[in-house]
C-alpha positions, 0 to 999 in steps of 0.5 A, spaced: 718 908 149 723 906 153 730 909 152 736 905 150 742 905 155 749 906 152 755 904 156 761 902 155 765 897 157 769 896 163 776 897 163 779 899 170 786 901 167 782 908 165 779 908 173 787 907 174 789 913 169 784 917 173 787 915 179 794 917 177 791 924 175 788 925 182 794 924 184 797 929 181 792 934 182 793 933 190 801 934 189 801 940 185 795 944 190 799 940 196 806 945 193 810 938 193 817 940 191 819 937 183 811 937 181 811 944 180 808 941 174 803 937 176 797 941 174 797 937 168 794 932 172 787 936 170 789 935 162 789 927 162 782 928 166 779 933 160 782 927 154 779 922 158 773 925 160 772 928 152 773 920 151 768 917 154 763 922 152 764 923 146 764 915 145 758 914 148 754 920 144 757 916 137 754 909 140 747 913 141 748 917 133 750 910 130 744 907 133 739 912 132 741 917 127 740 923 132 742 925 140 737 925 145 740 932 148 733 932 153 736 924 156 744 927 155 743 933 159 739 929 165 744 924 166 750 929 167 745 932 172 744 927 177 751 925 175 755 931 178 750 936 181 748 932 187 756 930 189 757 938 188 751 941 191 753 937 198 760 939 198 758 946 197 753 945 202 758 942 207 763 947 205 758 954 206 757 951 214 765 949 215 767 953 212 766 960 217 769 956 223 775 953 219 778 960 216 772 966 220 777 971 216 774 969 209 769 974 206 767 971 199 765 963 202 757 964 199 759 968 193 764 963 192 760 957 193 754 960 189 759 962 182 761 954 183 754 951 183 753 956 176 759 953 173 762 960 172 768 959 175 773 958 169 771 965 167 770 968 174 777 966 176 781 968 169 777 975 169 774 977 176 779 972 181 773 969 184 772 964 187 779 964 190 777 959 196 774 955 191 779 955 185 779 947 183 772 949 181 774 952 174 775 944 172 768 943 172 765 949 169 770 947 163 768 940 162 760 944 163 761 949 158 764 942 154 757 938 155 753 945 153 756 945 146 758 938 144 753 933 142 749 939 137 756 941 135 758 933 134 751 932 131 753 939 126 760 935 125 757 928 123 752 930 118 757 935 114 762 929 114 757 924 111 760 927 104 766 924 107 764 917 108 763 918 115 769 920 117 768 925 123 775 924 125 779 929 120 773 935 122 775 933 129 782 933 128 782 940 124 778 942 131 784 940 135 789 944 132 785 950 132 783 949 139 791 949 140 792 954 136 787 959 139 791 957 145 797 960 143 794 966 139 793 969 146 800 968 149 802 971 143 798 976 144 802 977 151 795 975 155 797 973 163 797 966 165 793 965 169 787 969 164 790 963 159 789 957 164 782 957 167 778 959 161 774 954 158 776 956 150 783 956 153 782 949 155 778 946 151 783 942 147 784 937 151 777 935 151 776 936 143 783 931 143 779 925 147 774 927 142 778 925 137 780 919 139 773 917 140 772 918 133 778 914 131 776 908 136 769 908 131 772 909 125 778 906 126 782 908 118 789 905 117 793 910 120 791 909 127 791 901 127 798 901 125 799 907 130 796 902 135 801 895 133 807 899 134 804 902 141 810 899 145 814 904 141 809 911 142 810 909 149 816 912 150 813 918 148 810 919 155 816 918 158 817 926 157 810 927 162 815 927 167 820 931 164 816 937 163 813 937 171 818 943 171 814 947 167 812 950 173 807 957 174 807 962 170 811 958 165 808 961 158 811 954 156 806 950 158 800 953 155 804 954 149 806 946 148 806 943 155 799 941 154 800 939 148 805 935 150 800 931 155 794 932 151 798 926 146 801 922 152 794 920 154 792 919 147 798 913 147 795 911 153 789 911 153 790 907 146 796 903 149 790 901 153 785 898 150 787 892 150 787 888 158 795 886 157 802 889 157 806 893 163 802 900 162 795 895 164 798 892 169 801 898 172 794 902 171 790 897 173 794 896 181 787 896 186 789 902 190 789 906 183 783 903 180 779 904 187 782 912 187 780 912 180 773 910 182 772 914 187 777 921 183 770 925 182 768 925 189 775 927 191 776 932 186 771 936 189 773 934 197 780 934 195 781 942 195 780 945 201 782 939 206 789 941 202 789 948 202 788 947 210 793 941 211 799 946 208 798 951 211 798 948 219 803 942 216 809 940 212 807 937 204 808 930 205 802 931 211 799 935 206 799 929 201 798 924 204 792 927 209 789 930 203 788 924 199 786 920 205 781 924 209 779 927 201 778 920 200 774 918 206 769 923 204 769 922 197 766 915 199 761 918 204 759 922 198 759 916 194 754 910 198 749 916 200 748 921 195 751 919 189 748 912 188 741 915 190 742 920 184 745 915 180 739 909 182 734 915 180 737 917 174 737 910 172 731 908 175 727 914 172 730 912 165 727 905 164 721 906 167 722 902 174 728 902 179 733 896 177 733 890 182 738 890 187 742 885 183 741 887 177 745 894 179 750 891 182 752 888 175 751 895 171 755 899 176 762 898 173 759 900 166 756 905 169 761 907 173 766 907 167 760 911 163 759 917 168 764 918 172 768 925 170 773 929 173 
């Protein structure tokens, strides 16, 4: 029987908020002054990325009654291990010339491609050159546990009418809660910061908005006509950039904070006009957008060079341009051939040229994760 593709629409601003993320992300790694606070940037990746996930993963349940874990598992591999294992691969041969000094390249390299790192990292510091790895073992331990946890949740709730969003929201809270057990427990930052169980809030919270999407109750659709005023809401991102290393602050509301922001932007959003679309949907944002998983995983060690040899704006602006340069590369050879394949494999034949051109924005908006 030939499997049914879910996708959702297109829409760019979600590539631009990508980019937006990006951006920050490299400024923080990049020690660019007054964004001490950027690593908030990986947060509105976990919202996002839990979004579209769990849309898709509703779409299939509401079309089939069931999940097909097998097809989910197999496209988030051919989505996101071949980029990982050419940066790991290029990584382990460069990295000996760049910094001869370093002594963990291949256990670092090996405790990525397992997914481990969030927990390496909070509990063993390792990897260390590494470090940006953690993101993606969070957002893996989140693609494990979801779909038969969200599966659990739909059917419990069918005594509910359906309404899956208030078990999610329960689940949000906790997450949130759970989080800040452990800074009162006195437990180190940096052990909080990394790990998957700490994290996996933001992720839960894009989540929730996907079921909202779905279900769409009262509350929601008013929240959603007075969004020009929930929009002065994200102006406290910025103020919050102060939050900086260490600062328990940040896991104890700070993410929170941010988590919601990008639920009243994605929400702000849904709709192709207003100042926030315009302002998301700029071409040099979409295009990065497009590109942010590829330049996540480039990004970390071209910076990590750059601040090292020169001043941070050197280190932005060549991280973004050079991480950005390979992120195609990795893009138009390997990552469209996985993506062809998985495709491909799916329904049975390769799509025709045309076809896949067409389908490649939807697939993008789909598949493509922090």
């Amino acid at each position: 029987m030939m499997e049914t593709a879910y996708k959702l629409h297109y829409n760019p601003a979600l590539d631009g908020l990508r980019g937006v993320a990006i951006l920050l992300v490299i400024l923080s790694h990049a020690h660019a002054p007054l964004f001490d606070g950027a690593f908030f940037g990986v947060d509105l990746f976990f919202v996002l990325s839990g979004f579209l996930i769990t849309s898709l993963l509703l779409m299939e349940f509401r079309s089939q009654g069931r999940i097909d874990y097998w097809r989910f598992y197999r496209r988030r591999f051919f989505r996101l291990m071949p980029a990982l294992a050419l940066f790991l691969g290029v990584y382990c041969i460069a990295a000996p010339f760049i910094w001869p000094d370093l002594t963990d390249i291949y256990s670092d390299a090996l405790v990525s491609i397992l997914y481990l790192a969030d927990y390496g990292i909070a509990f063993f510091d390792s990897p260390d050159t590494l470090l940006h790895m953690w993101s993606l073992s969070v957002e893996e331990h989140f693609y494990l546990i979801w779909p038969p946890l969200l599966v659990l949740l739909l059917r419990k709730s069918a005594a509910m009418r359906g309404r899956i969003w208030l078990p999610l929201l329960a689940l949000w809270v906790l997450s949130t809660l759970w989080r800040a057990f452990w800074v009162g427990q006195g437990q180190q930052f940096y052990e909080i910061f990394f790990r998957f169980d700490t994290r996996a809030s933001g992720l839960v919270a894009g989540g929730l908005l996907a079921a909202l999407m779905v279900e769409k109750p009262q509350w929601i659709e008013r929240l959603k006509s007075q969004r020009a005023y929930s929009m002065w809401f994200v102006l406290a991102v910025p103020l919050i950039m102060e939050l900086g290393w260490d600062n328990q602050h940040a896991m104890l509301w700070g993410i929170t904070v941010v988590e919601v922001a990008a639920i009243v932007i994605l929400l702000s959003v849904q709709k192709p006009a207003g100042l926030v679309y315009e302002m998301l949907t700029a071409p040099a944002l979409v295009k990065l957008g497009r590109l942010s998983y590829g330049v996540y995983l480039w990004h970390y060690p071209v910076v990590r060079y750059l601040r090292a040899e020169y001043s941070w704006p050197v280190a932005v602006i060549g991280g973004v341009l050079i991480s950005t340069a390979l992120a195609a590369l990795s893009f138009y050879t390997v990552e469209r051939w996985a993506l062809r394949y998985r495709d491909g494999r799916q329904t049975g034949r390769m799509p025709a040229r045309s076809g896949m051109a067409r389908q490649e924005p939807a697939l993008r908006e789909a598949t493509q994760n922090s």
